[in-house]
N, C-alpha and C positions, 0 to 999 in steps of 0.2 A: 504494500500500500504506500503510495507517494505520501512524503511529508506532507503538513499542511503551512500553512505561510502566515503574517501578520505582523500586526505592528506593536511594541509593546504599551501599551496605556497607562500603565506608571508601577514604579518603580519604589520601593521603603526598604528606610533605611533601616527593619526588619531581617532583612534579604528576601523580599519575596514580593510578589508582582501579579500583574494581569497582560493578558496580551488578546487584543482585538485580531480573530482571526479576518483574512480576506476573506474567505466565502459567507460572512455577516452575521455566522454561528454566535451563539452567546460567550462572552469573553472566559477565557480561561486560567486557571492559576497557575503558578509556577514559581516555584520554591528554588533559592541559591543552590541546595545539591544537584541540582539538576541540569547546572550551567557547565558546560563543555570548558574545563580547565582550563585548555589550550588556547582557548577564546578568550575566556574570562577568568584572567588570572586572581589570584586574590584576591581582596578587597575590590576587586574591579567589575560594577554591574552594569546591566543593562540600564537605558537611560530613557526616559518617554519619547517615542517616536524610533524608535530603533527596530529596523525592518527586520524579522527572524524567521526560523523555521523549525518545526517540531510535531511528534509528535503527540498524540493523546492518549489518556486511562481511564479511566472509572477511579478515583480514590477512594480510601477507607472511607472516606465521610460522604461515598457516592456521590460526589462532584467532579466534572472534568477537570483534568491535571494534567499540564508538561512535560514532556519527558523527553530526551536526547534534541537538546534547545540548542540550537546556534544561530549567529550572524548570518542574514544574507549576503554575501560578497556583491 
């Protein structure tokens, strides 16, 4: 299944976020363990507006959730 794409809608200093997907699906969560190290090195997060890509889960609390999140090049 192809990743899905979007923009992140904000970002706390938390470590954890929301991101507007493009196909207009209801916004999804996304937790700091789940940011691509290589990408996002330490203390270094995503910012509001920052175009990504990832995948989706079902989480324990039965809410969509991010998973293998990176940078759009």
């Amino acid at each position: 299944m192809a990743m899905l794409r979007g923009v992140i809608k904000y970002w706390t200093i938390g470590g954890w976020g929301m991101i507007n997907p493009d196909d207009k699906s209801p916004a999804v969560f996304i937790h700091h363990s789940e940011l691509d190290k290589n990408e996002f090195p330490k203390d270094v997060y995503p910012k509001h507006g920052d175009r990504v890509e990832f995948d989706v889960r079902i989480s324990c609390k039965n809410k969509p959730e991010a998973f293998n999140f990176r940078r759009v090049k």
